[in-house]
N, C-alpha and C positions, 0 to 999 in steps of 0.2 A: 975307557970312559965309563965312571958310573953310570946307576941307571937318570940320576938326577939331570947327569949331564948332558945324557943323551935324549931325556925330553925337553929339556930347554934348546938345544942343539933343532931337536924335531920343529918344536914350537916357532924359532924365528926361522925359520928355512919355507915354513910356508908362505904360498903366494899374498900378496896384499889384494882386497877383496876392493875395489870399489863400488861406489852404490850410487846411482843418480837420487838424487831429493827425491823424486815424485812416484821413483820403484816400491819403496818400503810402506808408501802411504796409500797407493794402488793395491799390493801385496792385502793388509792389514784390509781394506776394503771390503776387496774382495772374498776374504774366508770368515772377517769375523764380525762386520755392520750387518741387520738388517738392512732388508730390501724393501724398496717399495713394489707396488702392483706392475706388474709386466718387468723386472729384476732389474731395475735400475737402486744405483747403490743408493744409500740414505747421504752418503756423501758425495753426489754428484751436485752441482750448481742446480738449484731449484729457479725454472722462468718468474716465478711469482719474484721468491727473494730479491732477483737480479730486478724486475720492473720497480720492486721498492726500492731498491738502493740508487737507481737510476732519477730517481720520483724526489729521495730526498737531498739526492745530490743538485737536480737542477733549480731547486727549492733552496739551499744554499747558496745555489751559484746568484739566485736573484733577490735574495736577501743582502750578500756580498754585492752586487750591483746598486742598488737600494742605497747600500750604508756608503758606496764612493760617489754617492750623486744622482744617482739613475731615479729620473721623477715618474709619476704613476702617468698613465692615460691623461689629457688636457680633457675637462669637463667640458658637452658638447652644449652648444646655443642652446639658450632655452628656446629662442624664436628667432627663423629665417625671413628676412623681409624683403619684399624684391619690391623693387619702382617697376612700374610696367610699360609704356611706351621706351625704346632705347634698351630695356636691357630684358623684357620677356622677349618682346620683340619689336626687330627696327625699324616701327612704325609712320616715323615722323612724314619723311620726304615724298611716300611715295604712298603713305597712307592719310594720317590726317591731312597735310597740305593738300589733297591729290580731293580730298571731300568737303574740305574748306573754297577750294575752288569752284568745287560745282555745285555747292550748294550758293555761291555770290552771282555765278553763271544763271542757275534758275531765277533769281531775282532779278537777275538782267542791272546788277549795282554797280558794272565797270570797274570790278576790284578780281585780281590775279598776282599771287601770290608767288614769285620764282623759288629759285633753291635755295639763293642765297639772302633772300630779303626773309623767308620761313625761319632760315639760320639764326638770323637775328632775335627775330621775335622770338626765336625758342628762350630767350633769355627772360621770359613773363612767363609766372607757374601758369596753368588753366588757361582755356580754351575762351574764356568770355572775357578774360580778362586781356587776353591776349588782343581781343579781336576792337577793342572798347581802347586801348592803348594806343592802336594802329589809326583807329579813328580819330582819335584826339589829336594826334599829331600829325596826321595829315590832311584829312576834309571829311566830315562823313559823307554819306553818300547822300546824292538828290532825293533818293525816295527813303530815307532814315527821316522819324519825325522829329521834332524839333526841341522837346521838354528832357531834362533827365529821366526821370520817371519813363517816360514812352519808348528812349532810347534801350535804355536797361533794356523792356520786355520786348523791344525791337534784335537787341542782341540774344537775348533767349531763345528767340525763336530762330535765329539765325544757327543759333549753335545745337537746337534740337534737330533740326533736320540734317545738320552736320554728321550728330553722331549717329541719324537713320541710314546715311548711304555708308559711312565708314562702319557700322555693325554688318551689312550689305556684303562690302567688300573682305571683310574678318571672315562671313560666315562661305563664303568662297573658297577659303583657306589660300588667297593669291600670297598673303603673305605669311611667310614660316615662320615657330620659333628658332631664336639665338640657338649657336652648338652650345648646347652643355646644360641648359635650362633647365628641360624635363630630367635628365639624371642625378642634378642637384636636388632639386624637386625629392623626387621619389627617394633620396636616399636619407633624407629631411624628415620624411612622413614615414619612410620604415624605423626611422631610430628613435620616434616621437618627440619629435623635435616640430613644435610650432610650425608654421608655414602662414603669410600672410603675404597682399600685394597692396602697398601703400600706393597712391597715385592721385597727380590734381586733374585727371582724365575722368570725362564724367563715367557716371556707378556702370548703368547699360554697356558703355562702351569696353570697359574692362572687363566685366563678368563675360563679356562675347567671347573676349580674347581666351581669357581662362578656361571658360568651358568648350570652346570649339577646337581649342589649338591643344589642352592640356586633358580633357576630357572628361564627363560627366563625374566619373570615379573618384579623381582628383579635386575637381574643383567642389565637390562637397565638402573636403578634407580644407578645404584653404580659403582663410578668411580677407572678405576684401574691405579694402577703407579707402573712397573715391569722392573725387566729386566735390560736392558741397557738405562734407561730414562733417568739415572744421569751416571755422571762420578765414582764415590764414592761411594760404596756401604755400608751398615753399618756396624761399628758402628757411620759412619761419617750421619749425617743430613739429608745428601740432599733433598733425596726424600723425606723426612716428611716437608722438607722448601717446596720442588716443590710444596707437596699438599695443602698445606695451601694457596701459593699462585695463586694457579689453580684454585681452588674451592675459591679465594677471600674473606680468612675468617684469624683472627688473628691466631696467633699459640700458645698464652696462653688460648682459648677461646675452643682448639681441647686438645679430649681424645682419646688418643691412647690405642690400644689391644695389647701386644707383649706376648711372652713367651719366650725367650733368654735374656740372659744380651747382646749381641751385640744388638741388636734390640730395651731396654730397653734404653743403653747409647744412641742411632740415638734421640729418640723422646725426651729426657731430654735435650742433645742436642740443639735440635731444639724446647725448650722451652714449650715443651708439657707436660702435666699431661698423667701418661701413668700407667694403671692395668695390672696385669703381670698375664697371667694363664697360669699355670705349664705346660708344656707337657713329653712325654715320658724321650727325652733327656735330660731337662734343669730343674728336679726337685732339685737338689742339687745345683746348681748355686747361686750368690750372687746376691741378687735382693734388697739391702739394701737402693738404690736409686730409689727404684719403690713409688709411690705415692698409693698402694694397690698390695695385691697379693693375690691370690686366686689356686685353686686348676683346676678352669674352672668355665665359665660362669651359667652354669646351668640353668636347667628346674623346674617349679616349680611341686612338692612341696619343692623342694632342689635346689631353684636356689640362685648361692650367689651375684648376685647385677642385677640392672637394670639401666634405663636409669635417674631415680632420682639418684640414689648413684651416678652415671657419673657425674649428676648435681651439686652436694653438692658437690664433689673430686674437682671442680675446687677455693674450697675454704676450705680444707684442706685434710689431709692424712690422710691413715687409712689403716693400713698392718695386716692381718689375722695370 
């Protein structure tokens, strides 16, 4: 064998070498990159790099979501408006009826007001109006005087000392608020988001409820509109237009609290997205024009909406 032959001969007779991928690039590393501080190789995975890459990947991914449909955050209420007997708290039956009675008692007028006769009358907005309704169509009383004029201040006075035993009774705290009230509330005024309590209950008697039951802190924060503010009590507007334009916010932009159908048609009305939570009296009522209805706001772990769902309602319905 030549010599030629016999290094070719040499040549293919040795072993085949293999190499794993990540042997020669380890190898190569290790003897011939700079090192960083404490001898890690300059080609080792840097945690910075890795947190960008991960930073502009999920930045992709929701860009990618974005472009197949994916919509931003629903913009929140400019303003929360709550009706306040029924849906702060479920005052009716056993609060105002309960002071409407003994305030007709002290007069000695022979007028008693049951569950279900209150039921009815709830169906007149306000207290004076209510009470001026019930007279008219049944008898006034022997000791009511006789002029329009005299009766009005006759009812006045009938209905102020009404709301001095039911402020009485509030400042007792015998009755609670609704589940879910104050956590709506507070989550309302942490994301600054308006906060008001629209009501045809007079002004003293709501400011009691707010500040005794919701508390000095809050009820600074939260503006009321009660009483004789408007001419019109609901089922008419008014006072949902007043607050919208009090508090300088649109009134397709406000979600209203009610639990009546009068109170339901005020803020429809007055062009507001309104959630209906049931109370005592008006669990049977037609709320077919309500943009949500619920049973009541609730506490978690059984709460049924918050101030996201508020948020999403102004861009469509959704009735329970």
């Amino acid at each position: 064998m030549n010599a030629m032959a016999a290094t070719a001969t040499a040549s293919t007779s040795l072993p085949a070498r293999t190499f794993s991928s990540a042997r020669p690039v380890a190898w190569i590393a290790a003897r011939c990159l700079p090192r960083r501080a404490g001898g890690e190789s300059m080609l080792s995975p840097s945690p910075l790099r890795f947190s960008a890459v991960r930073t502009r990947r999920a930045e992709a991914a929701r860009a990618s979501a974005a472009g197949a449909g994916g919509a931003p955050a629903a913009a929140l209420p400019a303003a929360l408006l709550f009706d306040c007997d029924g849906v702060l708290v479920d005052t009716e039956k056993d609060g105002h009826r309960i002071s409407f009675n003994e305030t007709f008692a002290e007069r000695e007028l022979g007028v008693s007001w049951d569950v279900e006769l209150y039921g009815e009358l709830l169906k007149i907005g306000g207290g004076k109006e209510r009470m001026t309704a019930y007279f008219n169509k049944t008898e006034w009383p022997a000791k009511a005087p006789k002029t329009d004029e005299e009766r009005k201040e006759f009812v006045a006075s009938l209905h102020k000392r009404k709301t001095e035993l039911f402020m009485a009774l509030i400042e007792k705290k015998l009755l609670p608020l609704r589940p879910g009230v104050q956590r709506l509330i507070d989550e309302a005024l942490g994301k600054g988001v308006k906060v008001a309590v629209c009501s045809t209950s007079n002004e003293k008697a709501v400011s009691a409820i707010v500040a005794c039951l919701l508390g000095p802190d809050r009820a600074e924060k939260i503006t009321i509109f009660a009483g004789d503010v408007v001419p019109r009590k609901k089922p008419d507007p008014a006072i949902y237009l007043l607050a919208a334009t009090t508090l300088e916010v649109d009134p397709s932009s406000c979600v209203v609290v009610e639990d009546s159908n009068i109170g339901l048609s005020a803020a429809k009305a007055a062009g507001m997205k309104c959630i209906v939570t049931k109370s005592g009296y008006t669990a049977d009522e037609d709320f077919v024009i309500a943009d949500a209805v619920f049973d009541c706001i609730g506490d978690p772990p059984e709460g049924r909406f918050d101030l996201e769902f508020c948020a999403n309602l102004l861009q469509k319905q959704f009735v329970s």
